[in-house]
N, C-alpha and C positions, 0 to 999 in steps of 0.2 A: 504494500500500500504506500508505505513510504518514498519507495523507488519511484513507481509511479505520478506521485505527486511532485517530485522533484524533476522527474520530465517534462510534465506537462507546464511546470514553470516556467524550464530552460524553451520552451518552443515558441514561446513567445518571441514577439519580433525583435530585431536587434535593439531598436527607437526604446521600445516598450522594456527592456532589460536594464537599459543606458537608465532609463529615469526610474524607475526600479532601484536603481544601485547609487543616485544622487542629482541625475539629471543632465549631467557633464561624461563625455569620456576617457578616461581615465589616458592621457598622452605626457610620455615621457622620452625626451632626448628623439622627438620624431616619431616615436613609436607609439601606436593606440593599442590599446591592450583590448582581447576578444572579449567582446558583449556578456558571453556567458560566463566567462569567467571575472571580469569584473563584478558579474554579480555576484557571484559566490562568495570573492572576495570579501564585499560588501556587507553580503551575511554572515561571513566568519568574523568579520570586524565586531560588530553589533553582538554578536555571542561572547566575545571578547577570550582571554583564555589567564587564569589563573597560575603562573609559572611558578609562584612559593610552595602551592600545595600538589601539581601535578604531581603525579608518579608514571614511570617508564609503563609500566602497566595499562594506564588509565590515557596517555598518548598512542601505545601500539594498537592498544582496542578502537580509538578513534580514527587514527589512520587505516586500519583493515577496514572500518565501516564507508570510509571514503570510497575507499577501493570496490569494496561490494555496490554501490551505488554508481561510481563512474569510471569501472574499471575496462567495459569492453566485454562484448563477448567473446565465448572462446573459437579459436581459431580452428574451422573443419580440414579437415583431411592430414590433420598433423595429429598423434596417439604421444600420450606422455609416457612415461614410467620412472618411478621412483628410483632412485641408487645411495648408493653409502659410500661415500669414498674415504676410504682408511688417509687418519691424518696423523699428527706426533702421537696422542696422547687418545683419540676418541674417532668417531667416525661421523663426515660430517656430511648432512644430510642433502640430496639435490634432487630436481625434476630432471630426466631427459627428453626434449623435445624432439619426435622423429617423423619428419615427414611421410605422407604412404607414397612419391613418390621423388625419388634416391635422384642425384646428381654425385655420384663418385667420386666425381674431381674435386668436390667443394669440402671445405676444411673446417672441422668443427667449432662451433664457437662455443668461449666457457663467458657467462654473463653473470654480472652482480648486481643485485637491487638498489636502490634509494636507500635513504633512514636516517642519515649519520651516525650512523652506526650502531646507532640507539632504536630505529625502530624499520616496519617492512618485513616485505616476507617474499614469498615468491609468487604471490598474487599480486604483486607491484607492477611484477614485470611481465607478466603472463602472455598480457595479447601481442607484444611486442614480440617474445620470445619463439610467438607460434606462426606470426609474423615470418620472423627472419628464415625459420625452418621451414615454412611450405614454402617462401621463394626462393628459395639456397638449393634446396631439396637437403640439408644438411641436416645432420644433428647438434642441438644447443642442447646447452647444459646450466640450469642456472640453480645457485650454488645459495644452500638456506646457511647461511654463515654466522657465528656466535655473534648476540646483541651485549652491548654495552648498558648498564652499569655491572651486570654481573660476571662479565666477557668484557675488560677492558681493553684498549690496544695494549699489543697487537694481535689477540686473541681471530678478529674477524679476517684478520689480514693473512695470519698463518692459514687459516681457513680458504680464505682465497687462491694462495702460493700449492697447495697440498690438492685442490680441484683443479689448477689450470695442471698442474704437473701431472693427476690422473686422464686430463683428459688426453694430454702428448703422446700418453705412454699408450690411452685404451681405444683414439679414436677410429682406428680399422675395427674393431668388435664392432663398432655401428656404422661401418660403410664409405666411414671417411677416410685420405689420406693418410698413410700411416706415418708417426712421430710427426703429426703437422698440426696449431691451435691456433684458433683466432681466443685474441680477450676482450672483454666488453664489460660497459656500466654505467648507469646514470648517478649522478650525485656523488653519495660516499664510491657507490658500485664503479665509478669512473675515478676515482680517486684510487682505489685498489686496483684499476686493471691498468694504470699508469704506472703505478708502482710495480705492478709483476713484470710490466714491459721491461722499465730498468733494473729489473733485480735478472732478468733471465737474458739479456739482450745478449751475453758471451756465449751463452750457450740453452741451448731450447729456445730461443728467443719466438714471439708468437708469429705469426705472417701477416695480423692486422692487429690493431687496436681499435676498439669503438668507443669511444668517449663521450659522452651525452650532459651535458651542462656540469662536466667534473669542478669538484672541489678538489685543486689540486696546488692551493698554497692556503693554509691555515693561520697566518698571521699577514693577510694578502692587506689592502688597505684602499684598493683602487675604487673611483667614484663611484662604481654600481657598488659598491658597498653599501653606500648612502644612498645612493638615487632610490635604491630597493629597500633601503633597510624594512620596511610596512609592507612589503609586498605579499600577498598569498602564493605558496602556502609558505614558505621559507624566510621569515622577518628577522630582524637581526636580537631578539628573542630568542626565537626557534633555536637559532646556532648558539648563543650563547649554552644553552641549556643543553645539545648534546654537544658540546668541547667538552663539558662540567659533568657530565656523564660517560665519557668515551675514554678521555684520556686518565691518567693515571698519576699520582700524585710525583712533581717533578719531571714530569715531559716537558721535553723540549719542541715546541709544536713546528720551527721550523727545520728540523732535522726533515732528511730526503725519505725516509717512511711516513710519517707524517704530510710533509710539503713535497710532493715530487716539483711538481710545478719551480722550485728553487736548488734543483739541481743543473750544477752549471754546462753540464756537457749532456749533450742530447745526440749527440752522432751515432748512426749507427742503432737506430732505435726500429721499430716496425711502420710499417707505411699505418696512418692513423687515419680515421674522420671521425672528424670531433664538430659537432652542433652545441648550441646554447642559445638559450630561450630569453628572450627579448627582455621581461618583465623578471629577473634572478640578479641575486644580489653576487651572484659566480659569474654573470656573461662578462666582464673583464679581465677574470684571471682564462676562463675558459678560452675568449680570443687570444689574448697573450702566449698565452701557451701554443694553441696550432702555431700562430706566427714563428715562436722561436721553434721550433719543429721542422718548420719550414726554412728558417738561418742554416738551422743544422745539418741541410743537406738533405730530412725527411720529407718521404710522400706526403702531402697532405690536404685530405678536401676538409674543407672549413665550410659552416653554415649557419647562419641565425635565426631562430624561427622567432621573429619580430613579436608578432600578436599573441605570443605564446607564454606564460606565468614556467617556474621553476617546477620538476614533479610530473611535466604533462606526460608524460612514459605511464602513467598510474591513474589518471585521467583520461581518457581518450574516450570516453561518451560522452562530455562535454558538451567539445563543439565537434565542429566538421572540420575546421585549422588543426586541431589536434590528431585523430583519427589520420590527417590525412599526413599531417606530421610522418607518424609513426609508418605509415605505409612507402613515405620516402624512406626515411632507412633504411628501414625492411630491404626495399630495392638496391638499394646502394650497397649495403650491406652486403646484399648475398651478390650482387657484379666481384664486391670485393674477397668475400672467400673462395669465387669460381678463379681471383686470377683476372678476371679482365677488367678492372679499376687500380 
């Protein structure tokens, strides 16, 4: 009932959402931010949110309920199945996404959700993930990796390094390239598959990187810091509160696991495409980063989705900017594990 209601909301006209949500549309630095999602914004503002008394709990419950409400349907002709991939100490839990129909030559991708590390799941990334596998014909693998405050770094990160390293070793069992991996992730999930790129680039190193509006300097400072600080969903709140949850007492936040983004040699790295969304308090470290990728002698497609808020990977019933978002990827993405991007 709820779902429904929340639709029938968003279908109202763009005019009709705009004055809805204050009467003005919401344009920053040239960019207007999409109707439906400024309203949401709008609503989430007016709910307001209580950060002394949250608990990691009481956030992950709200974000899964986002997700159940504008997460996407799931993707046909792609079959999941569950795996365990042995890691130091436990075995850590993943979906694999497999197309019903196979492209051989395409290279498996291992993918990481949103959260800050603090929250998410693998229904964050779901439509995307099923996405990329029915265009690719490939197998994805997206990786339910330890949350933070009880899993502090680098708990989710080992976690990460231990799935991309099974997927190297296992991706012929499902049809792919053998000892060949793409890495991928939005958010924190793009912040770890930056770091697995430089941590594996001497050896195993992936054959793409996906990046999706990554967090990949932690003590970053540039304008969309501020221009977004208010922005839905990731306000400069939100972030304070999972650093304060994530990291561990005496981190050093701009060290190269933490900040890859502030690592000063990038050569020799995996050909990348990295996007970031118009309305994210990350779209400046995000461009930064392709650009010095691209210094460095790295492949790189760079892209902005302008009318698009922080998170849309986990939204995509939204709007139609979103959805359709996700279905460029998807294409690009799988050009890029076939080898011809």
């Amino acid at each position: 009932m709820r779902k429904a209601l929340v639709q029938l909301a968003l279908w109202r006209s763009d005019a009709a959402l705009v004055k809805a949500a204050g009467g003005t549309a919401r344009s920053v630095r040239g960019m207007t931010l999409d109707p439906r999602f400024q309203f949401i914004e709008a609503q989430a503002r007016k709910r307001g949110v209580d950060w002394a008394s949250m608990s990691p709990a009481q956030l992950r419950a709200q974000t899964e309920a986002g997700v159940a409400l504008f997460g996407g349907a799931p993707v046909r002709n792609v079959r999941t199945e569950r795996v365990y991939i042995t890691g130091r100490s436990h075995s850590v839990p993943g979906r694999l996404y497999l197309p019903l129909v196979r492209d051989n030559a395409a290279a498996m991708l291992v993918y990481f959700h949103f959260g800050g590390g603090v929250v998410g799941s693998l229904e964050c990334c779901d439509r995307l993930c099923g996405l990329i596998a029915r265009e690719a014909g490939a197998p994805v693998l997206s990786v339910d990796y330890r949350l933070a405050p009880e899993h502090k770094f680098p708990a989710g990160l080992e976690d990460a390094l231990a799935a991309y390293n099974w997927a190297f070793d296992n991706a012929a069992r499902y049809g792919a390239p053998a000892r060949k991996a793409a890495i991928g992730g939005d958010s924190m999930g793009g912040n770890f598959a930056a770091i697995v790129a430089q941590e594996t680039r001497e050896r195993r190193a992936p054959m793409l990187q996906l990046l999706i509006y990554p967090g990949v300097d932690f003590v970053n400072d540039a304008p969309s810091m501020h221009d977004f600080a208010d922005a839905f969903p990731l306000t400069a709140e939100t972030v304070d509160y999972f650093m304060k949850q994530y990291l561990p007492p005496g981190a050093d936040p701009s060290q190269p696991r933490l900040s890859p983004g502030r690592v000063q040699d990038l050569r020799g790295l995996a050909p990348a495409l990295v996007y970031t969304a118009g309305f994210d308090m990350l779209l400046d470290q995000g461009a930064a980063y392709a650009e010095r990728l691209g210094d460095a002698g790295v492949k790189v497609r760079y892209h902005c989705f302008e009318t698009l808020p922080h998170g849309f990977v986990a939204f995509s019933a939204v709007a139609r900017a979103a959805e359709a978002a996700l279905r460029r990827i998807a294409v690009e993405t799988a050009a890029a594990l076939k080898g011809h991007a």
